[in-house]
C-alpha positions as CSV (number, residue, x, y, z in Angstrom):
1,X,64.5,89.1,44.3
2,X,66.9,86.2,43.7
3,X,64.6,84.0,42.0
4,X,64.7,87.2,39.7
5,X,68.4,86.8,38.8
6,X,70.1,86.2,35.5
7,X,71.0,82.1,35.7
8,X,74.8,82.8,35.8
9,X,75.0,85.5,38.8
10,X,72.9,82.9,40.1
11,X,75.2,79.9,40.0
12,X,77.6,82.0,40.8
13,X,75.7,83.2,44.4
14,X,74.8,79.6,44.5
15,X,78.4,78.2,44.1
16,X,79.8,80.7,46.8
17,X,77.4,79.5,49.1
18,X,77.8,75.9,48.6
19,X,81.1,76.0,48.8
20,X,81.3,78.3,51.9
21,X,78.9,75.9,53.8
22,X,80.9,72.5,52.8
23,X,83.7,74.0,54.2
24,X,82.4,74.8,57.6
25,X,81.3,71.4,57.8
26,X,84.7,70.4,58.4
27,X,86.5,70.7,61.2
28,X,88.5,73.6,62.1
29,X,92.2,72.2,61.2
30,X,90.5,71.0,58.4
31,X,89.3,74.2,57.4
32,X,93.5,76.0,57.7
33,X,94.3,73.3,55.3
34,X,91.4,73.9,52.5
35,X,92.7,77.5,53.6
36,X,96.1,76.9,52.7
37,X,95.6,74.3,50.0
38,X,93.3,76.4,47.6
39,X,94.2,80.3,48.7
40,X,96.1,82.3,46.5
41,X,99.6,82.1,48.7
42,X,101.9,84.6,46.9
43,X,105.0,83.4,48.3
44,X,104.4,80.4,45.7
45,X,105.9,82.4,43.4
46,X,108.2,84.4,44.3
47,X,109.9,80.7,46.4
48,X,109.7,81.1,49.7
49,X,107.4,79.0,50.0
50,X,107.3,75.2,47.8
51,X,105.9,75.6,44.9
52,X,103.6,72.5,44.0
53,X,100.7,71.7,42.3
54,X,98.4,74.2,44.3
55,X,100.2,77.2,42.8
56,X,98.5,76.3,39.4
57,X,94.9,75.8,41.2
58,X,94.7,78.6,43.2
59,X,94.9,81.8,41.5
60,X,91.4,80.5,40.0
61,X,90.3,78.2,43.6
62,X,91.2,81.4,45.7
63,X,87.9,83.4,44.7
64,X,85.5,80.6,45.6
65,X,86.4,80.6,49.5
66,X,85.6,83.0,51.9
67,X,87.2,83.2,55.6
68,X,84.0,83.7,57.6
69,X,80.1,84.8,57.0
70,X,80.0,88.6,56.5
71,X,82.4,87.6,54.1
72,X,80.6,85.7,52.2
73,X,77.4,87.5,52.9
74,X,79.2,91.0,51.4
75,X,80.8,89.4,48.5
76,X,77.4,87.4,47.6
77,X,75.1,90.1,48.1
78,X,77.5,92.1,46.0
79,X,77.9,89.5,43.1
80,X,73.7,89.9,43.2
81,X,73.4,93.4,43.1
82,X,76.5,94.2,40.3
83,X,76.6,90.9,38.5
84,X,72.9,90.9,37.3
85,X,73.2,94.1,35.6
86,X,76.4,93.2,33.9
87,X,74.7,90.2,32.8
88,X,71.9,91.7,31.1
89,X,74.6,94.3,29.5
90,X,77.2,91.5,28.5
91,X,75.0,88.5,28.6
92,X,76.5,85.3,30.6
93,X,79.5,84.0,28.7
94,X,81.3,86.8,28.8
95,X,80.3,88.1,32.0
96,X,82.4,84.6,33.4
97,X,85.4,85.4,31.3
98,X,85.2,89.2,32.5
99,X,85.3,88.3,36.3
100,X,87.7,85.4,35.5
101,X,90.3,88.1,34.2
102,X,89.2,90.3,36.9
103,X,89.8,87.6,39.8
104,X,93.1,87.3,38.0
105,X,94.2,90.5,37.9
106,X,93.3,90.8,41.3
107,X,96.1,88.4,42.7
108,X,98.5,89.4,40.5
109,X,98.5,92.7,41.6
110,X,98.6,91.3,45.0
111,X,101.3,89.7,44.1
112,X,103.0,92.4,42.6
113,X,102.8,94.6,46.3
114,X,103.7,91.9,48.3
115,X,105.7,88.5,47.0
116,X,106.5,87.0,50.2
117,X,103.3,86.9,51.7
118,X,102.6,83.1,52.8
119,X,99.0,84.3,54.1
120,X,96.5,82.7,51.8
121,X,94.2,85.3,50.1
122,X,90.7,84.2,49.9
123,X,87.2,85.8,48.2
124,X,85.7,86.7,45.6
125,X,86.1,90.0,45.8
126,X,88.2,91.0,43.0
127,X,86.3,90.0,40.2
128,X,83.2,91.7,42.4
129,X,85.4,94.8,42.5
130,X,85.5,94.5,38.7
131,X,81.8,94.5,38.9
132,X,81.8,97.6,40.1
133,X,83.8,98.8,37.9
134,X,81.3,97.7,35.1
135,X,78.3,99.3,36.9
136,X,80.3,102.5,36.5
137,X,81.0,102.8,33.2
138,X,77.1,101.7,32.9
139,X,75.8,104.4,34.7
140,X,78.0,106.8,33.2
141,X,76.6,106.0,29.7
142,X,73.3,106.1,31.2
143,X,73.9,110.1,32.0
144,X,73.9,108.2,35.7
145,X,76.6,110.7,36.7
146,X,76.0,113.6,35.1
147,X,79.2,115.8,33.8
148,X,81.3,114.0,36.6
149,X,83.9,112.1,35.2
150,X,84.7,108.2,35.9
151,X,87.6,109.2,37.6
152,X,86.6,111.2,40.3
153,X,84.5,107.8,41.4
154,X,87.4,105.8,40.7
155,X,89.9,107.7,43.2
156,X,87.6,107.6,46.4
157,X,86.8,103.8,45.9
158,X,90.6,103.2,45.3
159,X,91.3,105.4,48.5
160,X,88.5,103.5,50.6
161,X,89.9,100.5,49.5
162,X,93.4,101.1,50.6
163,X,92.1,102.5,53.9
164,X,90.8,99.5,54.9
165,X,93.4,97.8,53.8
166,X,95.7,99.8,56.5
167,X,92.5,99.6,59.0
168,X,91.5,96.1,58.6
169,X,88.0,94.6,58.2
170,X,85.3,93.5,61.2
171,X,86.9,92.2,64.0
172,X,90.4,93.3,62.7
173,X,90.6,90.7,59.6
174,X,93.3,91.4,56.8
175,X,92.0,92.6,53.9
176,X,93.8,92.3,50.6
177,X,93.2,95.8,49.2
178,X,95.7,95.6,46.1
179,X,93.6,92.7,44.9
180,X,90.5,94.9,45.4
181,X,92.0,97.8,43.2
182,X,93.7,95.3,40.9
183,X,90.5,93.7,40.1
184,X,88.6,97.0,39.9
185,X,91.1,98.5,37.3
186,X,91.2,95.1,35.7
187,X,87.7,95.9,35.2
188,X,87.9,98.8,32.9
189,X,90.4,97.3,31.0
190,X,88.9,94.3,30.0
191,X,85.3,96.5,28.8
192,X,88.0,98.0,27.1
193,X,89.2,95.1,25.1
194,X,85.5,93.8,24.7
195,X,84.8,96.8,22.9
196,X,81.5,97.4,24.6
């Protein structure tokens, strides 16, 4: 249940959804701009595109939005599921500063693939896809898996992931897969470097 949650996968639900709602409160221009003004826009960067102060909001703004319901619905729903667990394993603190490297990760890898991209990228779902990431290595110290490896896991959610990237999401929506692997390897990197 969600009153069940640890209080920062909480928040964090909480803050995805508050945010998410204020926004479509606005009106629709309204909503391109908050679109353009706080999603991570690679071609920032790379300068095809001004660079301005945005470029040094966004690659942590970016996660916060989401660019319709059953986006935000997957991602929260997601950030419930992995993000308690992780808690209880990591404890709060450093379960922010996990997905915050994540989230990170996520759009520069993004980046990386694609430089000129002036399409803003928007979700949460990098540092979610680190998450996951976490819930693997979990279960495979639980005996979870049995004698299958991590990698075996690890290759079919990175192939899913750039399938839909080629496919699209609902409706046809772009999906920025590289983030979604970026953050997901990010993940096993940073348990890595906490030593846990």
């Amino acid at each position: 249940p969600i009153i069940n949650l640890p209080p920062v996968t909480k928040w964090g639900v909480g803050v995805l959804l508050a945010v998410h709602l204020i926004v479509t409160l606005l009106p629709e221009p309204m909503q391109y701009d908050v679109f353009e003004m706080f999603g991570f826009v690679a071609a920032r960067y790379s300068g095809h595109v001004p660079f301005g102060w945005q470029a040094l909001v966004t690659p942590f703004s970016y996660a916060f939005l989401h660019g319709n319901w059953m986006h935000l619905i997957t991602n929260g729903l997601s950030l419930a599921a992995f993000g308690a667990g992780v808690e209880r394993w990591l404890g709060g603190r450093r379960l922010l500063l996990f997905m915050l490297v994540c989230s990170l990760a996520a759009v520069a890898v993004q980046f990386a693939l694609d430089p000129v991209s002036d399409n803003p990228v928007v979700g949460a779902s990098g540092a979610i896809s680190g998450l996951f990431a976490a819930i693997l290595v979990m279960m495979k110290r639980n005996g979870m898996m049995g004698n299958q490896g991590l990698l075996p896991m690890a290759l079919v959610w990175i192939g899913v992931s750039a399938l839909f990237g080629l496919t699209g999401g609902p409706g046809g929506t772009s999906i920025a897969w590289a983030a979604h692997i970026g953050g997901f390897l990010a993940g096993f990197v940073v348990l890595k470097a906490m030593r846990v």
